[in-house]
N, C-alpha and C positions, 0 to 999 in steps of 0.2 A: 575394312569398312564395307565391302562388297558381303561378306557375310554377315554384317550387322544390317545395312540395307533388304537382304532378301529374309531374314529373320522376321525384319518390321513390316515389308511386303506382306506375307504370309498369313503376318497376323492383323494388320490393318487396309492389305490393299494399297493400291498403287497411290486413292487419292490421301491418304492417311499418312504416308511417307513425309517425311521433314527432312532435312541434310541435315538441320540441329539435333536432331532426334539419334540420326547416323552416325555424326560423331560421339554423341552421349556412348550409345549402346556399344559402340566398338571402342571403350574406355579412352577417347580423347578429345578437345573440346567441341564445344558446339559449332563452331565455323571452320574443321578443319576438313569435314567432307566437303563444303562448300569449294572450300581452297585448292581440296587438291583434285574433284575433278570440274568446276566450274559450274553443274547446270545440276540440276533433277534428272533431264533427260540423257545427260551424260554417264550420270551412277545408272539410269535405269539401262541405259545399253551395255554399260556395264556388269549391269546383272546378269542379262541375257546371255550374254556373250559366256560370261562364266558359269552360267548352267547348263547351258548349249554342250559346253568343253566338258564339264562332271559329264549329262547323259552320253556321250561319245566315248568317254574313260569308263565307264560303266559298260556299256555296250560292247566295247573289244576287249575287256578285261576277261573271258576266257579263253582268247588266242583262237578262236573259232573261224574255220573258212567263210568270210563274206563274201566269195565271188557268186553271180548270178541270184538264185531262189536262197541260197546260204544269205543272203546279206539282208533279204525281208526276215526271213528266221531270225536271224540277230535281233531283229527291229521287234517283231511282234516279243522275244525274249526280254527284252532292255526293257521294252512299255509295260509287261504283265508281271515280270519277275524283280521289282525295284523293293531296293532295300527296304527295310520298316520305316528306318531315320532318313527316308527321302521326303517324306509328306510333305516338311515344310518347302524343300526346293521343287516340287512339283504345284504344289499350289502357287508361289509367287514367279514362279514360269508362266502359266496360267494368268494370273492377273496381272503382270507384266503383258503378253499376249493379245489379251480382250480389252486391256484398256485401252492398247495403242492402237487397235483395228479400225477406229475413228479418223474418217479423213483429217479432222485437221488436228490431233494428234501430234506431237512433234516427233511420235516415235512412230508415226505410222508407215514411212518409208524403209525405217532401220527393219522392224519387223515383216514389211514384206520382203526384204530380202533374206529374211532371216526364213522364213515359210518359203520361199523358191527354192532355196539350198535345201532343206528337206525335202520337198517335192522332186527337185533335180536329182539328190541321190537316189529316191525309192522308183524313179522312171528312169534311171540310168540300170540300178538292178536288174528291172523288168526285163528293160532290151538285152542287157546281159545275159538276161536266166534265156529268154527267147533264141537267142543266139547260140546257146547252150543247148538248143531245145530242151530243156528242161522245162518251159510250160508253152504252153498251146498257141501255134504262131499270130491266131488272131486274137490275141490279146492286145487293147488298144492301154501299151504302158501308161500315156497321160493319164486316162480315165481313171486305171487300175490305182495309180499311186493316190491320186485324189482320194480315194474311196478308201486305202487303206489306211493314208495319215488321217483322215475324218473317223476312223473306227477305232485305229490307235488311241489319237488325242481323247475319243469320247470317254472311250472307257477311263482312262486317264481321269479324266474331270468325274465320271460314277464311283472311281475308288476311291476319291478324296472325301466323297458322303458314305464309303459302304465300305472300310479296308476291310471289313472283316470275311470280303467276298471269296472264295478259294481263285486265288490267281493260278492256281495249276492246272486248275477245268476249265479256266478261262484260256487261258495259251492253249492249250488244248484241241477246243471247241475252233478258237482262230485257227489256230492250222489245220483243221478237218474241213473248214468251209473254204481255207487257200485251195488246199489241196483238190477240191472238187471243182473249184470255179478256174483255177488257174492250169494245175497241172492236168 
């Protein structure tokens, strides 16, 4: 049902989602998304939660050292290098995301925790790589990780209107401008 839900995300957005709709598409009845997780915002954490876990199985899946500046590598890798058949799970990420950013939101708490854990791991890198001296010790991590999940995500939301962009000059061109600024 999570994959019938983020299916219908993607293609209607978050306000276009039904639980009826979720059971249909994921061949069982109409009230058994209802049933089986209770709310909208429960599949929709649900969503998250399970897209979050794909980009993370994505992201380790070359067995690559993510200790320190390795572990942005990974990150700028995961965000520019995503399969062809991610679109749809990158988009209802996405609007999973912007919808719930709304104070009153029911998902707007689940989602900033869900953006801390991101932002916690690429400022835990940072002091890592720091510590490593591997980049430049006055590198302020908070700042740096802000700036890099806002360039990550962006591009992210630019390739959903433009796949046809060469992601290889894009990963690229990011690591020449890590590399200048950080290392």
């Amino acid at each position: 049902m999570v994959q019938a839900a983020i299916e219908l995300i993607a293609e209607k957005g978050v306000p276009g989602l039904t639980m009826a709709e979720v059971g249909v598409r994921a061949g069982y009845s109409r009230g058994l998304a209802h049933l089986h997780f209770g709310s909208k915002e429960k599949l929709l954490s649900e969503c998250l939660a399970y897209l979050s876990h794909d980009f993370n199985i994505q992201r380790k899946k070359d067995g690559s050292d993510t200790t320190g500046i390795n572990g942005i590598y990974s990150l700028v890798n995961a965000y520019t290098q995503r399969p062809e058949d991610s679109v749809k799970r990158i988009r209802a990420m996405f609007f999973i995301v912007l919808d719930s950013s709304v104070a009153d939101s029911p998902l707007y708490g689940f989602v900033q925790d869900y953006n801390k854990k991101n932002m916690a791991y690429v400022e835990f890198k940072l002091s890592e790589a720091k510590a490593l001296g591997q980049i430049k010790p006055d590198v302020d991590a908070q700042s740096a990780a802000f700036i890099i999940m806002s360039l990550l995500r962006g591009i992210s939301v630019h390739r959903l209107n433009n796949a046809a962009k060469d992601s290889v000059a894009v990963k690229k061109e990011i690591l020449r401008m890590i590399g200048k600024w950080l290392v």
